[in-house]
C-alpha positions, -999 to +999 in steps of 0.1 A: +186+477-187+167+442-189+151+458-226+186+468-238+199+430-233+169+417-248+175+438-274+210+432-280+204+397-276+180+397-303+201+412-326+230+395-321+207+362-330+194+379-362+235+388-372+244+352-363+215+340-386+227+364-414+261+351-413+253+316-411+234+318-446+259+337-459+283+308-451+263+287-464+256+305-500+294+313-505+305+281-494+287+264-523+261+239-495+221+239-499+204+248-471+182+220-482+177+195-459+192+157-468+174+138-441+164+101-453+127+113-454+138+144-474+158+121-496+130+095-501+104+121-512+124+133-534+116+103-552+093+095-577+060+072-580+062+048-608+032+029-618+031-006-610+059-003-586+058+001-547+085+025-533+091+005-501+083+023-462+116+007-448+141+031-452+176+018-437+198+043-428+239+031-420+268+054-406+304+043-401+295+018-371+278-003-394+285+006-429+305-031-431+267-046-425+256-037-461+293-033-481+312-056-463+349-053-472+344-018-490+331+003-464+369+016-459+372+031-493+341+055-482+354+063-446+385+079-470+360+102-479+345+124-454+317+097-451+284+109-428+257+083-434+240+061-463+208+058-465+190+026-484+159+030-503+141+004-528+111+002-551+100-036-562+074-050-588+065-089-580+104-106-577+117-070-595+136-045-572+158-016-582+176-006-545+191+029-543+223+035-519+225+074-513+261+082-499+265+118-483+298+128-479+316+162-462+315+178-491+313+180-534+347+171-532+347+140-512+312+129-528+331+135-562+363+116-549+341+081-538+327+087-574+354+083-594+374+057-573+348+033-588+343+048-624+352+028-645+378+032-674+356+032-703+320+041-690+287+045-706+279+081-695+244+091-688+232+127-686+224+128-647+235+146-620+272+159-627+281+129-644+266+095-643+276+062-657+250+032-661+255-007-665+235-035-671+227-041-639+238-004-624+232+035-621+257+052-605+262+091-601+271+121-579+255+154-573+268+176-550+278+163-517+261+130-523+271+097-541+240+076-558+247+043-565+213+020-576+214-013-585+186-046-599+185-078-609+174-074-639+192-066-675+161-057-694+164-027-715+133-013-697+142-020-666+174+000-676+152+029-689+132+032-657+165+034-632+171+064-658+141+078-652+147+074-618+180+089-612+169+123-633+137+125-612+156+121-583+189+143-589+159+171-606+152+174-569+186+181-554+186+216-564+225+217-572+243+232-602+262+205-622+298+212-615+335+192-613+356+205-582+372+241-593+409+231-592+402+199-621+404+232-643+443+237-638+448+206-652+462+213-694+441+199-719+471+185-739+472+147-741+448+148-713+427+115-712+391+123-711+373+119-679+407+106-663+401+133-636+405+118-597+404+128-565+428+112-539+419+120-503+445+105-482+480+083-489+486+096-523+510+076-543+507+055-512+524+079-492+507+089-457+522+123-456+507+133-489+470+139-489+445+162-506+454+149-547+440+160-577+453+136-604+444+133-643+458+109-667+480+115-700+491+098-728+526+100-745+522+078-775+506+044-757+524+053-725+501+068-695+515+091-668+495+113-642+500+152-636+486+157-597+480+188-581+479+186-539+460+215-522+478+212-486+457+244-480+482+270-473+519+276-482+533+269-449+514+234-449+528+226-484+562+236-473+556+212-442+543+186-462+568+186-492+594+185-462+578+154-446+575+134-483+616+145-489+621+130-452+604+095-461+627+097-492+658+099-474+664+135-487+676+157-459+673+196-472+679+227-450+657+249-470+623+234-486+632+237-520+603+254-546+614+231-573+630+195-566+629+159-582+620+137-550+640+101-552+606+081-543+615+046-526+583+028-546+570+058-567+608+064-584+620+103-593+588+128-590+593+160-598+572+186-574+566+221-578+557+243-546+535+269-555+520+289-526+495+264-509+497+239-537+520+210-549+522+200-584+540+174-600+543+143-621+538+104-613+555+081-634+545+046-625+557+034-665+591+050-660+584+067-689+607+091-710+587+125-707+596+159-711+593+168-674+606+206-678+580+214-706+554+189-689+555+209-655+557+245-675+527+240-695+509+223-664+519+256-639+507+280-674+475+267-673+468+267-634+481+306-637+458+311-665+429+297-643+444+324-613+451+291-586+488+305-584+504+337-590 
């Protein structure tokens, strides 16, 4: 009797193991660790330049300590911890700020809230931007950001060599959230692409946004796509935006123009679990009707809805 429950007992530990790195390989997460020691070997030695022992390590108690004023942006975010490392030559520093959020999605979210419009891209990571001063990129479900004093062109060079070194050793594939597929290529400005966590449009009931920018003529306007995560939660939440609206409606409509008291007419599509529609902050004369066809073609073509 005692053999037989250590048996069972050992087994059911083995199939508990099994499943938990199956979990882990279909759900897209390394079973890498990311512990602040982890993270700062993954670093590499650069000659002349000390690669400091101190490694500072902040959560959401004391984020505000180091990014006073913006540590609310990254709490948005699914933030877990940020850990500080730095390498300095004589008065020369270059400081690295690794941000782990939840999840790719997230880490890509923080990412692009701070890309700028018209960025110098830099092959690192899955998509990196650099300025005179700055290195920032995102791989996986982390956010780098490094930073010096110094504008010199080879200081510059060695943050690059830095950041591929350092991403190199991450171990993940280079890829955009799936859904930033759906999203038609037609007057689509490049590398527009967001990710809105939480009050979309400035709404609190709306959550979860994918958004890309598009040009008619000069005239911008977004397409956004909201993954409320099943059908009955995008029923619920399309019924809670018509409710701040002032629409009352009896059945939750599939198709329906909502009368937006600071974001004007948006039309929504319900779609199983997802919502798709456009914003119109220009007041813009589009063609809504072909807009939202060729928008719900190309998420059918990518097999997100049925």
């Amino acid at each position: 009797m005692v053999e037989s429950f250590k048996l069972f007992k050992i087994n059911f530990i083995q199939m508990n193991r099994a499943f938990f790195i199956l979990l882990m390989v279909f759900t897209g997460f390394s079973l890498k660790a990311q512990t602040p020691q982890t993270l700062k070997s993954w670093l590499p030695e650069i000659p002349g330049w000390t690669l400091q022992e101190k490694v500072e390590i902040f959560h959401a108690g004391n984020l505000y300590e180091r990014i006073n004023g913006a540590a609310e942006s990254y709490f948005l975010y699914d933030f877990k911890e940020m850990t500080s490392l730095e390498y300095q030559k004589g008065d020369l520093y270059i400081t690295l700020q690794v941000y782990r959020h939840g999840d790719p999605v997230n880490a890509f979210g923080i990412y692009a809230s701070e890309r700028p419009s018209e960025p110098v891209f830099v092959r690192v990571g899955t998509q990196g931007y650099h300025e005179p001063t700055l290195l920032n990129f995102f791989s996986g479900d982390l956010y780098v950001k490094m930073h010096t004093a110094s504008e010199e062109p080879e200081i510059q060079a060695l943050m690059e060599k830095i950041a591929l070194a350092f991403a190199g050793k991450m171990g993940n594939t280079p890829s955009f959230p799936p859904l930033l597929e759906g999203f038609p290529s037609e007057g689509k400005v490049s590398d527009s692409e967001q990710y809105i966590a939480k009050s979309f449009m400035g709404q609190s009931v709306l959550h979860s946004a994918y958004t890309a920018t598009y040009l008619q003529g000069t005239d911008e306007y977004k397409l956004f796509l909201i993954d409320a995560g099943s059908e009955e939660a995008a029923k619920a939440m399309l019924s809670a935006y018509l409710t701040v609206a002032g629409q009352s409606v009896t059945d939750i409509p599939v198709s329906v123009v909502v009368k937006d008291p600071y974001n004007g007419e948006v039309p929504v599509l319900r779609k199983g679990r997802y919502l798709l529609g456009i914003s119109n902050d220009y007041r813009i004369d589009i063609p809504g009707q072909a807009v939202m066809g060729r928008f719900e073609q190309k998420l059918r073509e990518k097999g997100f809805i049925q």
